[in-house]
C-alpha positions as CSV (number, residue, x, y, z in Angstrom):
1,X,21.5,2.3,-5.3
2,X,20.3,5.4,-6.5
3,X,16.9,5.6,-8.4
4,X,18.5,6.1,-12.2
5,X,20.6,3.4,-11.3
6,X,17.6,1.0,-9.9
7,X,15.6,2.2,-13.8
8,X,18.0,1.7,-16.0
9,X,18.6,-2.2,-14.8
10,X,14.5,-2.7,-15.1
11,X,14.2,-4.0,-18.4
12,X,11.5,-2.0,-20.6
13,X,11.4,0.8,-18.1
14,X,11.6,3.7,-20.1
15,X,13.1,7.3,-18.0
16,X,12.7,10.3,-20.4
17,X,9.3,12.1,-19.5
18,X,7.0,12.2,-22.0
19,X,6.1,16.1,-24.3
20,X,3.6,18.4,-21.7
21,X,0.3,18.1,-22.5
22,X,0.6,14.5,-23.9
23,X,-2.3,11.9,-22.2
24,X,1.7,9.9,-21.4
25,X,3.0,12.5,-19.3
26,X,0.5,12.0,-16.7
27,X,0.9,8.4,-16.5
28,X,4.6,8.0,-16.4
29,X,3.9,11.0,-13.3
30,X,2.5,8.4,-11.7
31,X,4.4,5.3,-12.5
32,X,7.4,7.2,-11.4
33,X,6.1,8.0,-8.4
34,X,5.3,4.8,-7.4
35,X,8.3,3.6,-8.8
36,X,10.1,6.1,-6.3
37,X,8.0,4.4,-3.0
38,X,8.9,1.2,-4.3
39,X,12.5,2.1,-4.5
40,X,12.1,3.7,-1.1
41,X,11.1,0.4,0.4
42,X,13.3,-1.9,-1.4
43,X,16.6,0.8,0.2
44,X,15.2,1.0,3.5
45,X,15.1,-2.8,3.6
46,X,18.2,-3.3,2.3
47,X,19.3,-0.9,4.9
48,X,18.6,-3.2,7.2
49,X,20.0,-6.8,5.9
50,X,16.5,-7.5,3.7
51,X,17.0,-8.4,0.6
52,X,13.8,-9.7,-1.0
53,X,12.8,-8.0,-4.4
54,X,9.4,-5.9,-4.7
55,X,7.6,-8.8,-5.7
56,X,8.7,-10.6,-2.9
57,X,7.4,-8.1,-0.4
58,X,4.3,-7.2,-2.0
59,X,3.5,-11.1,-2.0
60,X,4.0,-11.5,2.0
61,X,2.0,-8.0,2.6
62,X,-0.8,-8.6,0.5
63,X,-2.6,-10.5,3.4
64,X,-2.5,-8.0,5.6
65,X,-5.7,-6.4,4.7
66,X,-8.2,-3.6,6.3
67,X,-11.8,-5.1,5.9
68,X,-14.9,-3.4,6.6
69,X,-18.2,-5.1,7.5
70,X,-21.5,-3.2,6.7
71,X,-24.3,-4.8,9.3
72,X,-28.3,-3.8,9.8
73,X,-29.8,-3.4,13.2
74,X,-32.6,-5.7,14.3
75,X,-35.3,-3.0,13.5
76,X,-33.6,-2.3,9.8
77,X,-33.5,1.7,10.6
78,X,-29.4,1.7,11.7
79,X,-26.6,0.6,9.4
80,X,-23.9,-0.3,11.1
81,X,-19.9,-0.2,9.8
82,X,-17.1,-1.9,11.2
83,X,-13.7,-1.0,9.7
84,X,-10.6,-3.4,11.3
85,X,-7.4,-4.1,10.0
86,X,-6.5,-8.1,10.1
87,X,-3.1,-9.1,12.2
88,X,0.2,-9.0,11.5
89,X,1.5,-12.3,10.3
90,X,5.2,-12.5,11.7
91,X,7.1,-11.9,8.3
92,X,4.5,-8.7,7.8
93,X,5.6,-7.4,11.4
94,X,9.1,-8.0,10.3
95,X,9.2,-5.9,7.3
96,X,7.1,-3.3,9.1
97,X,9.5,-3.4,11.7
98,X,12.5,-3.0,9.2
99,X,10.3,0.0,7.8
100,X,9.7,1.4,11.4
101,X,5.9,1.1,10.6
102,X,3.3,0.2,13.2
103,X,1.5,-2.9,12.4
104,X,-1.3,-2.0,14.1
105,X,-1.4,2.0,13.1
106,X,-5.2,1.4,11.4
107,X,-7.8,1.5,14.8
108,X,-11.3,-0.6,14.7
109,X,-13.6,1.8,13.5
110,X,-17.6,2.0,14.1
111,X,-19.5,4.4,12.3
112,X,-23.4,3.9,12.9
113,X,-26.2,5.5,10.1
114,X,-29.9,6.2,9.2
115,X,-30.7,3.4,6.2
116,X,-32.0,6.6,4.4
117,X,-28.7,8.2,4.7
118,X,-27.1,5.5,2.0
């Protein structure tokens, strides 16, 4: 389905652009954009036999976080940061799959600073 296709059968979604200059235009810039991704996914899935709507998808992947824990040392002087992404459940791992996307693309991450630094 092509993307004027996928607007025009969203309800309420309107697809002229807004005059230059107007505080609208850069909004609907980026509401169409992301409307583009979305559209993206939705193909690419349906590419490959999935046919769950956006909401559907952004429901299952919304667990799959990136979380980052901010820990002192003993002494107080170091500030430590831990940035890990949580697992893949096995739906998530299917759609990123589908999307050829690796689950596991986001590293764990330690960054170590002065307390004065922050």
């Amino acid at each position: 389905m092509l993307k004027q296709e996928y607007l025009e059968k969203r309800p309420g979604i309107k697809t002229d652009l807004p005059p230059e200059g107007t505080q609208g235009r850069s909004a609907y810039l980026y509401f169409s954009t992301c409307l583009s991704c979305i559209t993206c996914v939705e193909y690419a899935l349906r590419q490959k036999g999935d046919t769950r709507s956006w909401n559907t998808i952004k429901q299952v992947l919304q667990t799959h976080q990136v979380i980052t824990v901010v820990l002192p040392d003993a002494e107080g002087s170091l500030v430590h940061h831990v940035r890990v992404a949580t697992e893949a459940e096995a739906d998530q791992g299917e759609i990123y799959k589908k999307l050829g996307v690796d689950p596991n693309v986001i590293k764990r991450k330690r960054v170590t600073s002065k307390k004065a630094e922050l």
